[in-house]
C-alpha positions in Angstrom: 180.7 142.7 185.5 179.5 140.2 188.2 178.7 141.9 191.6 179.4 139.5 194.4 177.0 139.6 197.4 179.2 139.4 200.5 178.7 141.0 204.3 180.7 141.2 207.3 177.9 139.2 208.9 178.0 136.0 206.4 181.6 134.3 206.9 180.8 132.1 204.0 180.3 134.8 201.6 183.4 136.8 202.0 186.0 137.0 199.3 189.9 137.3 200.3 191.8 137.4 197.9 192.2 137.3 193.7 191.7 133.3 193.5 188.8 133.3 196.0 185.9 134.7 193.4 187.1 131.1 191.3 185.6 127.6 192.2 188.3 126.0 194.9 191.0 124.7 193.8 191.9 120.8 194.2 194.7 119.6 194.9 196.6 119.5 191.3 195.6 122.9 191.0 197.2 124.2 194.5 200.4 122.1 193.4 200.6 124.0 189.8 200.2 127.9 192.1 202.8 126.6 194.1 204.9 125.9 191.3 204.5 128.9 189.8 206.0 130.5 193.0 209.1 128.1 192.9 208.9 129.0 188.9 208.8 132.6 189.6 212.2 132.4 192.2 210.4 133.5 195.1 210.2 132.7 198.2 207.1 131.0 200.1 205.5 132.2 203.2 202.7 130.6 205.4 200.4 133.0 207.3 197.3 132.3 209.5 195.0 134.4 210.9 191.3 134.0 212.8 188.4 134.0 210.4 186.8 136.8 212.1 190.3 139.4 211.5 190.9 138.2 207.9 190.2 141.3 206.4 193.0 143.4 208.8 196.3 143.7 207.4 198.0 141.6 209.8 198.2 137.8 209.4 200.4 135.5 211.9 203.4 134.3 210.3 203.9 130.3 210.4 207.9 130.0 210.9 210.3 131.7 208.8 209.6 132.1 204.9 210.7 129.1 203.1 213.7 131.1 201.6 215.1 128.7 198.4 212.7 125.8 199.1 211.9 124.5 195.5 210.2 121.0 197.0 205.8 121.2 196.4 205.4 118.5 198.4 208.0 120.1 201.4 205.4 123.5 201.2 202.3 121.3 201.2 203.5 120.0 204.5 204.2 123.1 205.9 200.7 124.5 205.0 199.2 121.2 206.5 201.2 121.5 209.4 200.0 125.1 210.2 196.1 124.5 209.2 196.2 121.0 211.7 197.6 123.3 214.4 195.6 126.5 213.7 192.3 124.6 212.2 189.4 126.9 212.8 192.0 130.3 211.3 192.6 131.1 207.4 195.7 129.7 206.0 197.5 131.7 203.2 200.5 131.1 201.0 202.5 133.9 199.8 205.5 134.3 197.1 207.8 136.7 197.9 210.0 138.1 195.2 213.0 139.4 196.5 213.6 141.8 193.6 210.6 144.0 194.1 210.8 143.5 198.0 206.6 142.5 198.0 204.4 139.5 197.6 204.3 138.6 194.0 201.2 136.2 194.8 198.7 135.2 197.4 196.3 133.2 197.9 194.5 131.1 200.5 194.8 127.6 200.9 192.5 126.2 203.9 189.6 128.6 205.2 188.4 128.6 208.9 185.1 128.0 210.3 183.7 130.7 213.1 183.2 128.6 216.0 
């Protein structure tokens, strides 16, 4: 087992969430998680939040959830659209499975910079 050495002080050391402790993903990988979501039937959801409240359970939801959108390149847009208007906060995509009422997945997409 690997300990990780992050801190509260050290923005660039702090893990958020499952795929975070991996190398970053480029873009072929991001389009294969997001395909797994459409895969999977649920529904995507873009959230943002400031770098400096990522770890609080509240993120800021970008529009609606994307309920039925089965287009990669139609979710891609969204999450660019949201990190060019938000560009120093934490962008996340979620799938939401409508069976089990949660997120099935999570992960984040673009990471802010403290200012």
């Amino acid at each position: 087992m690997q300990d990780y050495q992050s801190s509260l002080s050290d923005a660039e050391s702090r893990k958020f969430e499952t795929f975070s402790y991996l190398p970053a993903f480029d873009a072929a990988q991001t389009r294969t998680q997001i395909q797994y979501i459409i895969d999977k039937g649920w529904n995507p959801s873009i959230e943002h939040t400031e770098p400096e409240n990522s770890f609080g359970s509240y993120w800021y939801m970008w529009k609606l959830p994307m309920f039925g959108e089965t287009d990669v390149d139609a979710i891609l847009k969204e999450l660019e659209s949201c990190h060019a208007a938000h560009p120093n906060n934490h962008v996340r995509l979620l799938g939401l499975d409508n069976y089990v009422q949660c997120a099935g997945t999570s992960m984040v997409i673009f990471t802010g910079k403290t200012v």
